[in-house]
N, C-alpha and C positions, 0 to 999 in steps of 0.2 A: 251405733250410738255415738263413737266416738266422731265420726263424718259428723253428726247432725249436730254435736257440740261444737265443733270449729268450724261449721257454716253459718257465724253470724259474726257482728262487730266485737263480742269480747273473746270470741275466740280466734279472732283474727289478732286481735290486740295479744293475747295470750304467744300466738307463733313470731309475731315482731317483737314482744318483750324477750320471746327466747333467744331469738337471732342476736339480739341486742346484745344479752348477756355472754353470747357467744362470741359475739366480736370484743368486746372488753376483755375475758379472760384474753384472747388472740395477745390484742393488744398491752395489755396488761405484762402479760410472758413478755414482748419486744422487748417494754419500755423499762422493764423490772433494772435491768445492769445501769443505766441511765439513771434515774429514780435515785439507786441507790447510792449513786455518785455525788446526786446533788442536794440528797439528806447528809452524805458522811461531811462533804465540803462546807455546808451550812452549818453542822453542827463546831466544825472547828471556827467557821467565824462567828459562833456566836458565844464559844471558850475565851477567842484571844476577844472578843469585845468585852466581858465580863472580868476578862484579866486587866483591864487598864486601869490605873487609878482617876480618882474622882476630878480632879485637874483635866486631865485628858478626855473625858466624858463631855465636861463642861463645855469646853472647846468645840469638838464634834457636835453638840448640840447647836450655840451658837453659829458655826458655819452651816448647817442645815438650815438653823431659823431666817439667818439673811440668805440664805440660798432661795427660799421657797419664798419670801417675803420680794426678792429682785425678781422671779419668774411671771408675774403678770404684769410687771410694769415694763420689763426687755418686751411683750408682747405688744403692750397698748403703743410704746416707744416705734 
């Protein structure tokens, strides 16, 4: 019964959703020490961002906006 169940397209689909799922945890376990690195690191830069006063904020803003505002004219240039 079970042959005749994964003898067609959804049960095909059913054994490449599992492989699937099997390769993710794999990969998942690799990337886990990784991962966690670059959540703890993101979360300290988004402490000392939150830590600046509002001066400082303002600044970084403005350099982003002429930053992104020069970026398609250095292009067309």
């Amino acid at each position: 019964m079970a042959d005749t169940q994964l003898d067609n397209l959804q049960g095909q689909l059913t054994i490449l959703k599992s492989a699937l799922e099997g390769l993710a945890i794999s990969f998942g376990q690799l990337l886990m020490p990784a991962v966690k690195n670059i959540v703890s690191w993101l979360q300290k830069f988004v402490d000392w961002l939150n830590s600046m006063d509002e001066g400082t904020k303002k600044v970084i803003m403005t350099i982003a906006h002429v930053a992104a505002a020069l970026g398609p004219v250095l292009i067309v240039v």
